[in-house]
N, C-alpha and C positions, 0 to 999 in steps of 0.2 A: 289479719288477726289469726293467731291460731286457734286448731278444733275447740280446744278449754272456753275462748273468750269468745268464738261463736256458739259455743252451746249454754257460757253464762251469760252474756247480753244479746238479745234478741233485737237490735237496732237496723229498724228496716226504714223507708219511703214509706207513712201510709199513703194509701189513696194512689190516686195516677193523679194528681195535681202534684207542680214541681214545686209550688210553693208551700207544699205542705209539710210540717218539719218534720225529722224523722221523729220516731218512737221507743222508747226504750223501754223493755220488759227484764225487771229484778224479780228473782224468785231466792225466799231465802237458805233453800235447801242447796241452790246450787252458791249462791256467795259464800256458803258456811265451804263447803268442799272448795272452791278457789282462796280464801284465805287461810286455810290448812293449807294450801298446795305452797304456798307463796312465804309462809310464815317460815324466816330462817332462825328465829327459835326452835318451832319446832321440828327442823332439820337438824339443830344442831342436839336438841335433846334426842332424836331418834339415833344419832351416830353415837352419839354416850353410849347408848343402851346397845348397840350394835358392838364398838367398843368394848362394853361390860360381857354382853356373850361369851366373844369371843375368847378374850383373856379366861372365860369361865372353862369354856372348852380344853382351854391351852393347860388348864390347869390337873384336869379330866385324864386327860393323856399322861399324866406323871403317875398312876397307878397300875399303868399296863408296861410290860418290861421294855427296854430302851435296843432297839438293836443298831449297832453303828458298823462299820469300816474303818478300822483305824491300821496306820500305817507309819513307820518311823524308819528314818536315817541316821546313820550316825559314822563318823569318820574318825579312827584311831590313830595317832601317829604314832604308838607305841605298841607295839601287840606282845604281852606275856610270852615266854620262851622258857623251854626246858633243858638243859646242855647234858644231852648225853654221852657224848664221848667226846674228846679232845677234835673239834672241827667240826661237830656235830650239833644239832639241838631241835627241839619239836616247838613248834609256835603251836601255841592255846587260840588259837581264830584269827582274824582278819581285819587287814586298813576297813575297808568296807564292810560295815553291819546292813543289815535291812529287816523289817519284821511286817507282813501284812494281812489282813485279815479280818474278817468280823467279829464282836464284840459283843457279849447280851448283857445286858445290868439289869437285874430287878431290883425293887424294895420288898425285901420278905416282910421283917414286919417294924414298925416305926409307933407303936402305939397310934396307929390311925392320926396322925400329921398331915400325910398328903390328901387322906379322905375331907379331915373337916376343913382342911384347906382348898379343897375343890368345891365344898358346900359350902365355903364361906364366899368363894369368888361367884358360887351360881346365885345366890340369895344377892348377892351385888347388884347382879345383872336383871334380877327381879325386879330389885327396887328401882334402875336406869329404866327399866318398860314402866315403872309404874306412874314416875316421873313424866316421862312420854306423853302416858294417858293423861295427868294432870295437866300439862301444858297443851296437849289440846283443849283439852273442855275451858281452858280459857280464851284459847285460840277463838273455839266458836264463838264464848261468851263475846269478846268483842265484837266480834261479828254480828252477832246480831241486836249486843245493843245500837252500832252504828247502822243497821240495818232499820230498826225500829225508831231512831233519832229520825233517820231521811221520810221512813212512813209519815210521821207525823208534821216532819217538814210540809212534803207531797198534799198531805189531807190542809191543811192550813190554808197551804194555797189553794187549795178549791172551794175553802168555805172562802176564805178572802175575797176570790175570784166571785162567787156568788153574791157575798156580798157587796161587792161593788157594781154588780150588773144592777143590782136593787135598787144602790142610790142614784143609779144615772137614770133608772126608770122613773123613779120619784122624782128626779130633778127636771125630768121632761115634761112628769104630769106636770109639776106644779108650774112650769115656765108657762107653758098653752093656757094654765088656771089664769094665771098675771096676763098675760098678756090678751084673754079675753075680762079681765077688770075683776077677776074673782078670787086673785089671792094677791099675796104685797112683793116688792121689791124685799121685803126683811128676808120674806118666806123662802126666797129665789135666794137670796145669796146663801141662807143657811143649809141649804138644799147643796147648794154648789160645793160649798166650806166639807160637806160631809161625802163627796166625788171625790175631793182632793186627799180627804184625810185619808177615803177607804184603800185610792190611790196608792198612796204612799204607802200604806203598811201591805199594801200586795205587792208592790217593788222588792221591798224588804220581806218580806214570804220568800219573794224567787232567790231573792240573795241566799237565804237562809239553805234554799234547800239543795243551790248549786253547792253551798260550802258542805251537806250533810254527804252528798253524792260524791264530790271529791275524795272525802275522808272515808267514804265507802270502797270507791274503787282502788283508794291505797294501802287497803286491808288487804284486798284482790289482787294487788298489783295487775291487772288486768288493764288495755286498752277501752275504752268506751266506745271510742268508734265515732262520738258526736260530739257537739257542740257543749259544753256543761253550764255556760254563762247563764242565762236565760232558761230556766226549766218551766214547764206548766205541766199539772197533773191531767195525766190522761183521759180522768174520767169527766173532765172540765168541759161543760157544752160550747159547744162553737156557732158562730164567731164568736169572738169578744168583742165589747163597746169598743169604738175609733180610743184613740191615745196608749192604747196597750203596747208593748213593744212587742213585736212579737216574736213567739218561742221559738229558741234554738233546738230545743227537744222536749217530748211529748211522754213522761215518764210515770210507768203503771209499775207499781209493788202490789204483794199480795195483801190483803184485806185484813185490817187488825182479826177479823173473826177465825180470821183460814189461821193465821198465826199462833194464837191463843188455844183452837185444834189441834194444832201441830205442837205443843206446849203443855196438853194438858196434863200429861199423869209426871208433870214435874212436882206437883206436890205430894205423890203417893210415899216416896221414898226416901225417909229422912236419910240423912249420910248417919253413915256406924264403918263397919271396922273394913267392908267393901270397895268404899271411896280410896281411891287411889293413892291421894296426899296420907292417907292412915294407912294404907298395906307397903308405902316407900317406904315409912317410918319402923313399921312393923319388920320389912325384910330389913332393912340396915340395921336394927338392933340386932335380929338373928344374926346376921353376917358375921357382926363383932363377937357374940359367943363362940360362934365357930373357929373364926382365927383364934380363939383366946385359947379355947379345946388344943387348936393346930399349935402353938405358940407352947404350950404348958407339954403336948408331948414330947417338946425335945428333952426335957430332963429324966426321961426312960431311953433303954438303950436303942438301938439300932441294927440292924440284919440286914446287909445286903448281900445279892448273892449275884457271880459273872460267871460266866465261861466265854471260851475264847478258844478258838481254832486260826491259826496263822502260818504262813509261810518263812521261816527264819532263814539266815544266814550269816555268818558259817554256823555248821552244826559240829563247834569246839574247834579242835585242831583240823579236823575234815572238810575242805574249804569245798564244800557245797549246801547245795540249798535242803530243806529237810519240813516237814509240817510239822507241827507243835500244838497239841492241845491242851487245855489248860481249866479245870471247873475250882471256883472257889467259893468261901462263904468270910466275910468278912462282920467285925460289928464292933459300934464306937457307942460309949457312953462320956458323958460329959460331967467330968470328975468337978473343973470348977473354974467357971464363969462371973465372977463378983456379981453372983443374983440375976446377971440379965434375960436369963430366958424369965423368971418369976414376974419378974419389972413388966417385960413385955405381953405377956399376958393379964398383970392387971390393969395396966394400959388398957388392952381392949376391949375387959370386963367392965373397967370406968366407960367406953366410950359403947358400949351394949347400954348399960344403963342410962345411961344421957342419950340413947335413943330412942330409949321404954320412952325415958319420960316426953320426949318431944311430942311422939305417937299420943302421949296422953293430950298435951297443949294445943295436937292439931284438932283432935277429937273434939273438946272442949270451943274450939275456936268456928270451925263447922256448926255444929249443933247449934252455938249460942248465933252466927248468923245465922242460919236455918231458921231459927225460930222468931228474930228480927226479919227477916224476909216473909213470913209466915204473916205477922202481925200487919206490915205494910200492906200484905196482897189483900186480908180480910177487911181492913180500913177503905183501902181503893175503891173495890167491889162494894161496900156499901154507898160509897160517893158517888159512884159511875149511878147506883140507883135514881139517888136526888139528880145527878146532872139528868138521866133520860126525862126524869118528870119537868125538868127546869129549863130544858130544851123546849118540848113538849106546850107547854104555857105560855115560852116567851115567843116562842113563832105566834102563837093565837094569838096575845095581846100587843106583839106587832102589829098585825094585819088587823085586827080590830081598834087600834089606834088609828090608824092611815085613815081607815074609814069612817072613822069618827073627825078626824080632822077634816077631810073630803065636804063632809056635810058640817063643818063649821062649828062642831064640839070641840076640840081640840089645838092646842097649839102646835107648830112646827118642833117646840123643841121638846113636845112630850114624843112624838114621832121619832125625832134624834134620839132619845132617850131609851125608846123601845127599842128599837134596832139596831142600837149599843148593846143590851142586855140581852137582844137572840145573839147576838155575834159572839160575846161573852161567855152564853151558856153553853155553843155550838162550840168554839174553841178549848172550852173546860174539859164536856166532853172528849174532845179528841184528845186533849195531853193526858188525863185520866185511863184513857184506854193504852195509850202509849205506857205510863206507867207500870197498868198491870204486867204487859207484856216488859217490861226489863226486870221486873219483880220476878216471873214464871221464868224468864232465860237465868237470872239468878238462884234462883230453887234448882234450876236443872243442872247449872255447876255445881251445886252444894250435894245432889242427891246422890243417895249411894249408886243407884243404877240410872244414868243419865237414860 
């Protein structure tokens, strides 16, 4: 693998046992920078903006004077002559011309054309970087919602995993119950019925979370280095019960808490005129004023000025070479054009304005989810409260079920019943926390200062 995909997967051999699977440590600072590295979006909007520069530059340089090398040929097969006397006559130059030499061209003055045509191309290139910045912070946004998908995969299976170790505990007490005369063959198959079930939906946990890690490392384009079929969360106690298949890898993410820290001042900063998708919008509508500025000063005149020093030949009838210099000032106005310079500027004035207004629409579109993401995070957070109390209760009245059936108050299926309802309110919890946290990476693409 290379240095990137050993410093973003940390997939080692735990233990000195060979049969222990390896480990895989995700952290989401480092997937956010590998899925940036990898995203050929956003390679290909960095080259735009690279692209926009440049042309910006190129444009830059049409204000500073132009100095060239120019050099011409030219073959006469007829050369002017004078007849001065009977047999006699002066030739005026030569079969062969030549002229060579450097060349200055300024623009003295153009009504400022080249200028807001240079600040029309640099505001371009504003808006190409600003684009850049927007197509990252979606970059990461996916990133870490498919980072936060797999957490919540990962945590599923270890409550799953937990819960299944429970019912084969139960299924054991109660088989030795039955089989010393003190509980029923009912009690034993329902006991068994609830192994199988827990079974099944921890198979499908691992499915789940092999397919969330996939979808992870395809963000990353990154090698894993392991197995992805079979995953179990790291923090899962070992062994597991006989019939588990066991794991092809052993995979630890960071902690909904660590994440949600690392998240927090996403709500400080509603989006305004900073957010990037609004300063694009904002530079391309300037841009288009400026061309339009550029665009409307051609119908003012024009001053340009050269000079030139060159090597000629012939110099007239004198059939040698001779230097020549030459300063001039030139200047065109443009008598009539059927409107198009007018045309063409309000052209760019209509498309200035239809860039205000975008700017206004992106504005409006931000804010109103902002404020939709806003209400979801407030809703979560009070739910995540009832789930902590309803977790809370339902482990109690678990275990004080059991125990009440143990000692013959209780039936087998008020036990099933309970330990449906911690599993229920343990899993609640964990999509609930998952939640806030796509809710917080959502705030933090929307906010003006990610």
């Amino acid at each position: 693998m290379s240095p990137l995909a050993l410093s973003f997967v940390a997939c080692w051999l735990g233990g000195v046992a060979a049969a222990e699977a390896p480990r895989l440590r995700l952290e989401l600072p480092v997937v956010e920078k590998a899925a940036e590295d990898n995203s050929p979006t956003l390679q290909a909007a960095r080259s735009d903006w690279l692209a926009a520069q440049g042309r910006g530059e190129s444009r830059r340089s049409d204000l500073w004077p132009r100095l060239t090398l120019d050099g011409s040929y030219k073959y006469l097969s007829e050369v002017p002559a004078l007849s001065l006397a009977p047999g006699r006559s002066q030739r005026f130059g030569d079969n062969n011309n030549y002229s060579i030499g450097p060349t200055l061209n300024w623009t003295l003055w153009d009504q400022g054309a080249l200028r807001e045509g240079w600040r029309s191309a640099d505001l371009a290139a504003k808006a190409k970087s600003e684009e850049h910045q927007a197509a990252r912070r979606q970059i990461r946004l996916r990133a870490r919602l498919a980072y936060f998908q797999a957490q919540l995969a990962s945590e599923q299976v270890r409550l799953l995993g937990d819960s299944f170790k429970l019912a084969v505990s139960q299924y054991q007490d109660i088989e030795k119950r039955r089989q010393a005369g003190t509980s029923s063959r009912t009690d034993s198959l329902s006991a068994h019925q609830e192994v199988l079930a827990r079974k099944r939906l921890l198979r499908q946990a691992r499915t789940d979370l092999a397919v969330s890690l996939r979808e992870l490392f395809a963000l990353t384009g990154q090698d894993p280095g392991c197995d992805l079929s079979l995953p179990l969360d790291g923090g899962m106690t070992q062994p597991l019960p006989d019939g588990i298949e066991p794991a092809s890898v052993l995979v630890s993410l960071d902690a909904p808490s660590a994440s949600q820290r690392l998240l927090a001042s996403a709500t400080a900063h509603p989006p305004g005129e900073s957010h990037p998708s609004v300063r694009a919008f904002g530079s391309l509508a300037e841009s288009a004023q400026r061309a339009a500025r550029s665009a409307r000063a051609g119908l003012w005149p024009r001053v340009l000025f050269s000079a030139r020093t060159s090597l000629d030949y012939p110099n007239g009838p004198r059939l040698e070479s001779f230097n020549q210099n030459m300063v001039g000032v030139a200047a065109s106005v443009a008598l009539f054009e059927a409107g198009r310079t007018r045309r063409d500027a309000a052209q760019l004035d209509s498309q200035a304005r239809a860039g205000d207004w975008r700017k206004e629409a992106v504005k409006q579109d931000l804010m109103r989810d902002w404020l939709k993401a806003q209400d979801q995070l407030l809703g979560l957070n009070s739910q995540q409260e009832i789930n902590r109390q309803a977790v809370a209760e339902a482990g109690e009245l678990a275990k004080l079920i059991y125990d009440s059936y143990r000692g013959g108050r209780s039936t087998f299926i008020e036990v099933e019943t309970a330990n449906l309802r911690e599993l229920e309110a343990r899993v609640q919890s964990a999509k609930t926390d998952s939640q806030i946290l796509m809710q917080l990476a959502v705030l933090a693409s929307l906010s003006e200062k990610e």
